[in-house]
C-alpha positions as CSV (number, residue, x, y, z in Angstrom):
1,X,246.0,-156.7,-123.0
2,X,242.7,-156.3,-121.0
3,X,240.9,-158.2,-123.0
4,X,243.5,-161.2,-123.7
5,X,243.2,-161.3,-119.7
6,X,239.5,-161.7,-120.1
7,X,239.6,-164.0,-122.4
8,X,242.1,-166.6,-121.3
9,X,241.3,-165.9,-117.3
10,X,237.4,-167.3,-118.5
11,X,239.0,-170.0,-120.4
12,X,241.0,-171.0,-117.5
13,X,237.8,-170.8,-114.9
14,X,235.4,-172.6,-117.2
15,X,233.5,-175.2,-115.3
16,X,233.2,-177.1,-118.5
17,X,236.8,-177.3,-119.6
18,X,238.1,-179.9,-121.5
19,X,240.9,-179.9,-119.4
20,X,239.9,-182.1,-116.4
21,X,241.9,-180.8,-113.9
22,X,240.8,-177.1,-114.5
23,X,237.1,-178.3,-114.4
24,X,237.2,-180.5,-111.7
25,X,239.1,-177.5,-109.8
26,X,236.5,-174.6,-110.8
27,X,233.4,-176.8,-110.2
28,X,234.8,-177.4,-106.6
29,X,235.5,-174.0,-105.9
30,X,232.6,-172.8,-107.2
31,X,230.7,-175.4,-104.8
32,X,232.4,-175.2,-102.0
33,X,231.9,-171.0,-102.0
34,X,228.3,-171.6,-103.0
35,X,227.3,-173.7,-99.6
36,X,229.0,-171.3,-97.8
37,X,226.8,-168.7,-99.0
38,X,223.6,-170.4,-99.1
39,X,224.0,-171.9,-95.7
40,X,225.0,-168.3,-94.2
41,X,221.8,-166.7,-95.7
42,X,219.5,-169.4,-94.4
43,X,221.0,-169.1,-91.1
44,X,220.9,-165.7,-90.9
45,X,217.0,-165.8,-92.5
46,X,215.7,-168.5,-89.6
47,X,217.9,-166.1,-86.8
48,X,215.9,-162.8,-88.3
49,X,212.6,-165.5,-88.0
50,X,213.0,-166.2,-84.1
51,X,213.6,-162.4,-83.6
52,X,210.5,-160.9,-85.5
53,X,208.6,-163.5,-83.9
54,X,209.5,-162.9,-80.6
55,X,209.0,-159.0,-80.8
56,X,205.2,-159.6,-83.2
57,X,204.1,-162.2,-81.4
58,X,205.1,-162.5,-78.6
59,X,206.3,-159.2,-76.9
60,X,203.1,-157.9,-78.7
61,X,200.9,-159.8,-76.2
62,X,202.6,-159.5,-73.2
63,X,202.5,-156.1,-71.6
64,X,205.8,-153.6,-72.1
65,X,205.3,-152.5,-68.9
66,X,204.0,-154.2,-65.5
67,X,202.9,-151.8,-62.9
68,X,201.5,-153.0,-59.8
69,X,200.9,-152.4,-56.2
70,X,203.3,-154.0,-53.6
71,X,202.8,-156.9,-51.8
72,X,200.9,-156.6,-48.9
73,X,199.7,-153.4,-50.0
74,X,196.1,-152.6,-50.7
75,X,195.4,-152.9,-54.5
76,X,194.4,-150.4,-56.5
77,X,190.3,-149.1,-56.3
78,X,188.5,-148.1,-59.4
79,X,188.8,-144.6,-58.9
80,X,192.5,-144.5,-58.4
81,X,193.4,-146.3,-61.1
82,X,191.8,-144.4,-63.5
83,X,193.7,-142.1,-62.0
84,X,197.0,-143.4,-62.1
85,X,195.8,-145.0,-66.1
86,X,195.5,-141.2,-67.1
87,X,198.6,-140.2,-66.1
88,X,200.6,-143.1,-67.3
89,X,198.9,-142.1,-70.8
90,X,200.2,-139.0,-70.7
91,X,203.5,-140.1,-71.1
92,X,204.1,-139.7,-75.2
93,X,206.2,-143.0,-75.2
94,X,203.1,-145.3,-74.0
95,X,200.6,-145.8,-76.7
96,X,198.3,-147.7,-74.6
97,X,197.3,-148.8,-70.7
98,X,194.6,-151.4,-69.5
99,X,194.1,-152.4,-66.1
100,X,195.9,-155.8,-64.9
101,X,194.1,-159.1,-62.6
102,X,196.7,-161.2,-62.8
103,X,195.7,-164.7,-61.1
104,X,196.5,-168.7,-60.7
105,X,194.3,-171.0,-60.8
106,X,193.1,-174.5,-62.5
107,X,190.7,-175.6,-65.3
108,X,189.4,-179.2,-65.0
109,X,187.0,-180.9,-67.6
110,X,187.0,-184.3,-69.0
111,X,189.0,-185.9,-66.5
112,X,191.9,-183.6,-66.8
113,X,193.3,-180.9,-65.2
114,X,195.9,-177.7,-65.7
115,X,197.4,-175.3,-64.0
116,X,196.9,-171.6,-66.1
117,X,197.9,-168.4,-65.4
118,X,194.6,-166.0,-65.6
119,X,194.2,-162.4,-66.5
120,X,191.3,-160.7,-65.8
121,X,190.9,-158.0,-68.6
122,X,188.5,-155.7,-69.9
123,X,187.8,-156.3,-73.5
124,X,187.7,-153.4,-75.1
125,X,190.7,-152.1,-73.4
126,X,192.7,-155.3,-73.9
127,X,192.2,-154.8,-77.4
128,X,194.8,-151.6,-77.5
129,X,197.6,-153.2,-75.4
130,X,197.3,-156.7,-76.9
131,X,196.8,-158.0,-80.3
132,X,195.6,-161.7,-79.2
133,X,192.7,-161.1,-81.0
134,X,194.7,-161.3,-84.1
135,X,195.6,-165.2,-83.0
136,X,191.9,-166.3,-82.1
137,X,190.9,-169.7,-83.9
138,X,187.7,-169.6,-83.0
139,X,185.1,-166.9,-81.4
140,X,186.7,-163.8,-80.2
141,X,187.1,-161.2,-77.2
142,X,183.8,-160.1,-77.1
143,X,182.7,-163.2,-76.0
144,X,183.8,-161.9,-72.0
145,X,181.1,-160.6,-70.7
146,X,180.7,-159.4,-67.5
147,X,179.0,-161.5,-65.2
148,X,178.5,-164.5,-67.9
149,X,181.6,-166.7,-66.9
150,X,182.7,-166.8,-70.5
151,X,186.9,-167.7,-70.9
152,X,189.0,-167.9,-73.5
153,X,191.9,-170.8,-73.5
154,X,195.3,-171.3,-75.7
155,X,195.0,-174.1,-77.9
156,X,197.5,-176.3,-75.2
157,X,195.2,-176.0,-73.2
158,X,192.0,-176.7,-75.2
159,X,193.8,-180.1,-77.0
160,X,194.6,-181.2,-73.0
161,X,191.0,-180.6,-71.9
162,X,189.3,-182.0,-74.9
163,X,187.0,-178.9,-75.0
164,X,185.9,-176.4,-78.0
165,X,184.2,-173.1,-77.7
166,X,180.8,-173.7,-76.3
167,X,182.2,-176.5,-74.1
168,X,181.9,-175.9,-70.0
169,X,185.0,-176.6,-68.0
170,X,185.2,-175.6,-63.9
171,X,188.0,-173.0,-63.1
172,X,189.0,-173.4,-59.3
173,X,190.9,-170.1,-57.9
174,X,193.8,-170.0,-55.8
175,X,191.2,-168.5,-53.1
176,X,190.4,-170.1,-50.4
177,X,186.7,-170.3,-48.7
178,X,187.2,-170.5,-44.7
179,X,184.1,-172.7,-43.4
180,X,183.6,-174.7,-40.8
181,X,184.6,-177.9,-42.5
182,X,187.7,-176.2,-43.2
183,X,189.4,-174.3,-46.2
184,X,188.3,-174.7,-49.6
185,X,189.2,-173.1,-53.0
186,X,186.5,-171.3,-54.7
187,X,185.4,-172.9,-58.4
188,X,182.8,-171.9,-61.2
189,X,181.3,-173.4,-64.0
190,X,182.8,-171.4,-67.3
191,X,181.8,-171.5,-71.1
192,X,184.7,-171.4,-73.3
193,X,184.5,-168.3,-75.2
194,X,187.0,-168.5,-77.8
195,X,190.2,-170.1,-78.3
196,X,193.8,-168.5,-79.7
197,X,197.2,-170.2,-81.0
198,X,200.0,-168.5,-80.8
199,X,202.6,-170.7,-81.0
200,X,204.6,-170.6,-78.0
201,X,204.2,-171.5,-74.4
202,X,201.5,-168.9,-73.9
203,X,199.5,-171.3,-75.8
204,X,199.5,-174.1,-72.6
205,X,199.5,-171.9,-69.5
206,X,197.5,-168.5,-70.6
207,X,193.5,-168.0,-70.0
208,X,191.6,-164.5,-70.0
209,X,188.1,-164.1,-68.6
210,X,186.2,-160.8,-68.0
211,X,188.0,-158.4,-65.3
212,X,184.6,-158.6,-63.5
213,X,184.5,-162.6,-63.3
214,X,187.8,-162.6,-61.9
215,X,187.1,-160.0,-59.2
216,X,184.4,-161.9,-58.2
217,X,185.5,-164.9,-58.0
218,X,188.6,-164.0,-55.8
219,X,186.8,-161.5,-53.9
220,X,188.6,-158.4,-55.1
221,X,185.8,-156.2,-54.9
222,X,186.2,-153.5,-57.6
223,X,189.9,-153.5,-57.0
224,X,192.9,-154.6,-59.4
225,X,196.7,-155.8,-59.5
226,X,197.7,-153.1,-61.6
227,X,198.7,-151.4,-65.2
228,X,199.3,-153.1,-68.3
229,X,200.8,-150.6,-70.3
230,X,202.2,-150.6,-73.8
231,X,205.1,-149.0,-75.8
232,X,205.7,-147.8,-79.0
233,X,209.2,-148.7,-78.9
234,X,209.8,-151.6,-76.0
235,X,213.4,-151.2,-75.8
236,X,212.3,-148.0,-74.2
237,X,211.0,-149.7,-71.0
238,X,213.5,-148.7,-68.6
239,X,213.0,-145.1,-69.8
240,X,209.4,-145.2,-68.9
241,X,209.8,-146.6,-66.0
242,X,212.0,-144.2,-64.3
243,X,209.8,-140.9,-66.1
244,X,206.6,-142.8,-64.3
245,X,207.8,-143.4,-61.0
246,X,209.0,-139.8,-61.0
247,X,206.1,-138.8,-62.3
248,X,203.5,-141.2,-59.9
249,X,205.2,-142.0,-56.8
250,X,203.3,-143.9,-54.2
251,X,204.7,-147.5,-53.6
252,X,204.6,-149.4,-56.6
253,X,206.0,-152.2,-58.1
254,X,207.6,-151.8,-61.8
255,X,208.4,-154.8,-64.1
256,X,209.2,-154.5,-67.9
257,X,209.2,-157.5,-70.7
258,X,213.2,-158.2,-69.9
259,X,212.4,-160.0,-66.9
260,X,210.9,-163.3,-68.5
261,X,211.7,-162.5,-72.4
262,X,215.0,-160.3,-72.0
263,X,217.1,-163.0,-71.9
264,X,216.0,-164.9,-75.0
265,X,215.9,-161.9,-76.8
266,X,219.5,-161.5,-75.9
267,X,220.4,-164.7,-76.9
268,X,218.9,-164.9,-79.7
269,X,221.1,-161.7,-80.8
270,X,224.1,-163.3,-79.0
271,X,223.5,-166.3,-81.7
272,X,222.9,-164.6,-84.3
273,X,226.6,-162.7,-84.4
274,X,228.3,-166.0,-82.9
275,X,226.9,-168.2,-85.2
276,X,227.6,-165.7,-88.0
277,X,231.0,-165.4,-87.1
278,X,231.6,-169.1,-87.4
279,X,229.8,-169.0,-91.0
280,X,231.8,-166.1,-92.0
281,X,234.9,-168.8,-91.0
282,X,233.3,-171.4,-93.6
283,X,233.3,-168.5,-96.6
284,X,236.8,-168.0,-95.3
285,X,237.7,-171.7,-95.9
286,X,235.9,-171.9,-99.1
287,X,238.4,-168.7,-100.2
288,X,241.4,-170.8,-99.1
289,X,240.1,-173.4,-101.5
290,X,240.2,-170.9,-104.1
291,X,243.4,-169.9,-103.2
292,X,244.6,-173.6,-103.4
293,X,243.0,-174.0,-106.3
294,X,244.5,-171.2,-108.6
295,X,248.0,-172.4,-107.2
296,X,247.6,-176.0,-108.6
297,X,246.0,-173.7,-112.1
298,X,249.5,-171.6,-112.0
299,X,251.3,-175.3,-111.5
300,X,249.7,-176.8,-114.6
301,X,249.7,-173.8,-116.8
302,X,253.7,-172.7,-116.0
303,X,254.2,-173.6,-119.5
304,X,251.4,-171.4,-121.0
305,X,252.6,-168.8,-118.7
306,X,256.3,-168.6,-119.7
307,X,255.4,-168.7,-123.2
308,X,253.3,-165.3,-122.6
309,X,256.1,-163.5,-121.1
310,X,257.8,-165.0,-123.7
311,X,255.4,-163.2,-126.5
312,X,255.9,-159.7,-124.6
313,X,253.0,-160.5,-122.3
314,X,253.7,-158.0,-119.2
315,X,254.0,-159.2,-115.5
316,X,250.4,-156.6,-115.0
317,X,248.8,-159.3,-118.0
318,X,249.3,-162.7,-116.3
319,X,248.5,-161.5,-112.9
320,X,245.0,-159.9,-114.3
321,X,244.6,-163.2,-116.3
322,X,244.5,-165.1,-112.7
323,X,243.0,-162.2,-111.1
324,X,240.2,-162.6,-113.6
325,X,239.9,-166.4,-112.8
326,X,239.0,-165.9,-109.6
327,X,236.5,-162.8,-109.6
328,X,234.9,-165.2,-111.9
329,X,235.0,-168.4,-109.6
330,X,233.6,-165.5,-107.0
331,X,230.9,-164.2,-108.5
332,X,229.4,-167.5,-109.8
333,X,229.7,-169.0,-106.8
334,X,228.4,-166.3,-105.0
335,X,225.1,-166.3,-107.1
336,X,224.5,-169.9,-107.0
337,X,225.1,-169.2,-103.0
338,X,222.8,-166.6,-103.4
339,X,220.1,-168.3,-105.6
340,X,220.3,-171.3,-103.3
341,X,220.2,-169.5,-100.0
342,X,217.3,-167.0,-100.9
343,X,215.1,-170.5,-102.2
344,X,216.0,-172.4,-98.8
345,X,215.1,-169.4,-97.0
346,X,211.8,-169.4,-98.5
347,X,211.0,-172.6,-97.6
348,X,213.1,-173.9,-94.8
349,X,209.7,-173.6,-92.6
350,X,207.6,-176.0,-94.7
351,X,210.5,-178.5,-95.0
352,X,211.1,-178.0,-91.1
353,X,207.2,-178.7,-90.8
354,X,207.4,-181.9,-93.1
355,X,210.5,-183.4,-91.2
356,X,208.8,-183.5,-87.7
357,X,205.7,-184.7,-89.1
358,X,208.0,-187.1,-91.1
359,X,209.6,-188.8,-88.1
360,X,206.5,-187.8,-86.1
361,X,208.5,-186.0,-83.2
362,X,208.1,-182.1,-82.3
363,X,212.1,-180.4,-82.7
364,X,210.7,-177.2,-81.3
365,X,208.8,-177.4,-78.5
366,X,207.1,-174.6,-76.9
367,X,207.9,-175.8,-73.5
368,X,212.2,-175.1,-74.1
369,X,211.6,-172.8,-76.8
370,X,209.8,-169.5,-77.3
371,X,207.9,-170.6,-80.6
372,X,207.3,-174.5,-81.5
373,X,207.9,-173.8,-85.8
374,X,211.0,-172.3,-87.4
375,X,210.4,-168.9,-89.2
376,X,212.2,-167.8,-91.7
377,X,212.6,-163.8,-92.5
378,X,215.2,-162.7,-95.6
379,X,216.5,-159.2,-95.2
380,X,218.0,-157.4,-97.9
381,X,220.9,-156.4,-96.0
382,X,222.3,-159.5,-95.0
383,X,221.7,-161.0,-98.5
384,X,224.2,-157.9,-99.4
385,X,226.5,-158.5,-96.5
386,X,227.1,-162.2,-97.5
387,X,227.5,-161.5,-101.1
388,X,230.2,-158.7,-100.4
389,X,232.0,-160.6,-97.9
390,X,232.3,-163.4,-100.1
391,X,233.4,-161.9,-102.8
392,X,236.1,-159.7,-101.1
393,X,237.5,-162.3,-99.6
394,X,237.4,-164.6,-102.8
395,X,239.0,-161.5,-104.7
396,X,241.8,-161.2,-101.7
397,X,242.1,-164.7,-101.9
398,X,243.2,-164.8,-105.2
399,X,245.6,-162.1,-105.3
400,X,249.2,-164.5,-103.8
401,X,248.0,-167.4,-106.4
402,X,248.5,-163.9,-109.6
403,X,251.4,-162.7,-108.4
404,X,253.0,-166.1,-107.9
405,X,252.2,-166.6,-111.6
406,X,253.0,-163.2,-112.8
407,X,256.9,-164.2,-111.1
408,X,257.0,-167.8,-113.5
409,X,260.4,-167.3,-114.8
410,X,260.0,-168.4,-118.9
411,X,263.8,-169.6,-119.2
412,X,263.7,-172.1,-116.4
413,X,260.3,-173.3,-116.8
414,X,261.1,-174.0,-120.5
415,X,264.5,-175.5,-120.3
416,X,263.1,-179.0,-120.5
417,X,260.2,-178.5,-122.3
C-alpha cells in the first residue's frame, strides 16, 4: 500500500503530466514555493552582508571604547597617560589601547575645500586598535612621521581634492592665532602619505596624520584627548566601562561605539527579523497555494479516488497518496528555492554593482548609508531555517486537501459516472 501511494502520489505531482491541469497546477506550486525560498535566502544573505560589514569594517576602525578628559579639563600629559594606557590594559576584556587627538579642521588644494575630522595617532600603536591599514590603496601608515607633515586621506576625500599620494594639500586647524590684525586659524603645507577606501562615510570626512603634527599644530604640547581602546568582544563595552571607571576614577569622559553606530546596528537587526517575518508570510502564501492546488487535484481525481476505495484501497492509502503529492511539490520546490537563492546570493553584489553603473546613479550612498555596495554573506543556518520552514509548512499545508480525499464517498461520486 506504501508503495501504490508512492507511485500514484508522484504520478499525480509530475510537472510533466500529460494531464494539463495536474501540470499546470504542480509547475505553479512548485514556482510559487521556489521564489519564496530563493527570495528569503537572498534577503537574509544581503541582511548578514550589512551586519558583518558593519562589525569588520567598520566597528573594526573606530575605537570600542572612547575615553577622554572632560571638557574644560586639562588633557591628559604624557606621563599620565601612560599611566592610565597601562591600567586600562590590564583589563583582560581590552585587547588593545592607543592614545586619542581627535581634531576638526579643513584640507584645501586645487581649488576645493573639506571639512575632515582628524586624528592624531601614533603609528605603530594605531596599528593594534585599528586595522585601516588593511584598506590602504596606496602607501601606508608608516608614511606619518613625526615632524614630516605626512597625512593620510579616504578616497572621498582624495577624488574631491584631485590629489594622489605625493600630492601637497594645506590643512587649516580649528586653532586660532591671536595677532594684532586679529584671529586667524593656523594652516600647514602636508604631503599626502597614503590613501584608504573603506567604503562608507569614513571614506569623505576621516584624515590621520602623526600624533606629533597634530600636537603641534594646535598647540597641545605633549598632551592628548584621550584613550582609544579596543575589545575583543564590542558588545562588552558597557562592561568595560563601568570595571574602568571603578578601576581609574578621576573625571573622565566615557563613550562606547553605540553612540554613533548602535543604532544602525540595531536596525539592521530590527530588519533583518521584520523583514524575515514578512518573507516567512510569502512561503506561507505559496503553502496556501499548495493547499489550493491539491483541492482542485482531489476535485478532478474524485473518480480515480472512489474507484480505489472501491478496490479495498483503505482511507490511510488515499490520504498518503495526497500526502505524498505534496512532500514532493515541497521538496522540489524547496531545492529549486534553495539552488536559486544560494546562486543569487553569490552574486547579488556584482549584479547590484552592474545596475548602478547601468543607469549610472549610486543606490547606496555612503552619505545615508553605512557602506555604498551591497554585500552578500550565506550562512548555513538560515539556508536550513528556510528549507525547514518551508517544507513544514508545505507538509501541514497539505494535510486538509488528504483527508478531504481520503472522506470521497465512492457510491455518490460514481452514481453518474
Amino acid at each position: 500500500m506504501a508503495l501504490q501511494a508512492l507511485f500514484i502520489g508522484k504520478r499525480y505531482a509530475s510537472i510533466t503530466s500529460d494531464n494539463l491541469l495536474v501540470g499546470f497546477i504542480s509547475r505553479l506550486s512548485v514556482i510559487g514555493l521556489s521564489l519564496s525560498v530563493a527570495v528569503l535566502i537572498i534577503v537574509f544573505s544581503v541582511m548578514n552582508g550589512f551586519d558583518r560589514e558593519l562589525r569588520e569594517r567598520i566597528l573594526s576602525l573606530v575605537p570600542h571604547v572612547t575615553m577622554t578628559s572632560l571638557p574644560n579639563e586639562a588633557l591628559m600629559n604624557r606621563e599620565q597617560w601612560q599611566l592610565i594606557q597601562a591600567s586600562v590594559e590590564a583589563n583582560p576584556q581590552v585587547s588593545a589601547a592607543a592614545p586619542l587627538v581627535q581634531l576638526q579642521g579643513m584640507l584645501l588644494a586645487n581649488g576645493q575645500s573639506r571639512g575632515i575630522l582628524l586624528n592624531g595617532v601614533d603609528p605603530e600603536a594605531e596599528s593594534r586598535v585599528s586595522i585601516l591599514q588593511d584598506f590602504m590603496n596606496e602607501g601606508s601608515l608608516s608614511a606619518l612621521r613625526p615632524r614630516e607633515f605626512s597625512i593620510i586621506i579616504g578616497s572621498g576625500i582624495a577624488e574631491h581634492l584631485n590629489v594622489g599620494v605625493g600630492d601637497e594639500l594645506t590643512l587649516v586647524s580649528s586653532y586660532l592665532n591671536i595677532t594684532p590684525m586679529g584671529e586667524f586659524p593656523r594652516q600647514r603645507s602636508c604631503t599626502v602619505g597614503g590613501i584608504f577606501t573603506i567604503g562608507s562615510q569614513l571614506d569623505d570626512n576621516l584624515a590621520l596624520v602623526h600624533m606629533n603634527d597634530a600636537q603641534l599644530l594646535y598647540r597641545l604640547a605633549d598632551n592628548i584627548h584621550g584613550l582609544r581602546i579596543q575589545l575583543h568582544d564590542l558588545f562588552a563595552s558597557s562592561v568595560v566601562i563601568r570595571d574602568l571607571q571603578n578601576r581609574i576614577g578621576g573625571d573622565y569622559a566615557f563613550s562606547n561605539w553605540t553612540l554613533d553606530y548602535g543604532n544602525i546596528y540595531q536596525n539592521i537587526q530590527l530588519s533583518k527579523s521584520m523583514v524575515g517575518l514578512l518573507l516567512f508570510l510569502l512561503i506561507a502564501v505559496a503553502a496556501f497555494n499548495v493547499v489550493v492546488s491539491l483541492f482542485m487535484v482531489v476535485k478532478d481525481k474524485q473518480a480515480d479516488i472512489a474507484i480505489l476505495r472501491t478496490m479495498g484501497s483503505s482511507f490511510s492509502s488515499i490520504r498518503n497518496i495526497f500526502l505524498v503529492q505534496g512532500a514532493i511539490i515541497a521538496v522540489i520546490g524547496t531545492l529549486v528555492g534553495l539552488f536559486l537563492g544560494v546562486l543569487g546570493s553569490i552574486y547579488v553584489s556584482d549584479l547590484f554593482a552592474w545596475l548602478e553603473s547601468a543607469i549610472g546613479m549610486e543606490l547606496l550612498s555612503a552619505d545615508v548609508y553605512p557602506i555604498n555596495y551591497l554585500p552578500s554573506q550565506l550562512l548555513a543556518s538560515d539556508l536550513v531555517l528556510v528549507c525547514s520552514i518551508a517544507i513544514i509548512l508545505s507538509l501541514l499545508a497539505t494535510l486538509y486537501p488528504a483527508y478531504s480525499a481520503a472522506h470521497v464517498d465512492p457510491a455518490q461520486t460514481l452514481r453518474y459516472e
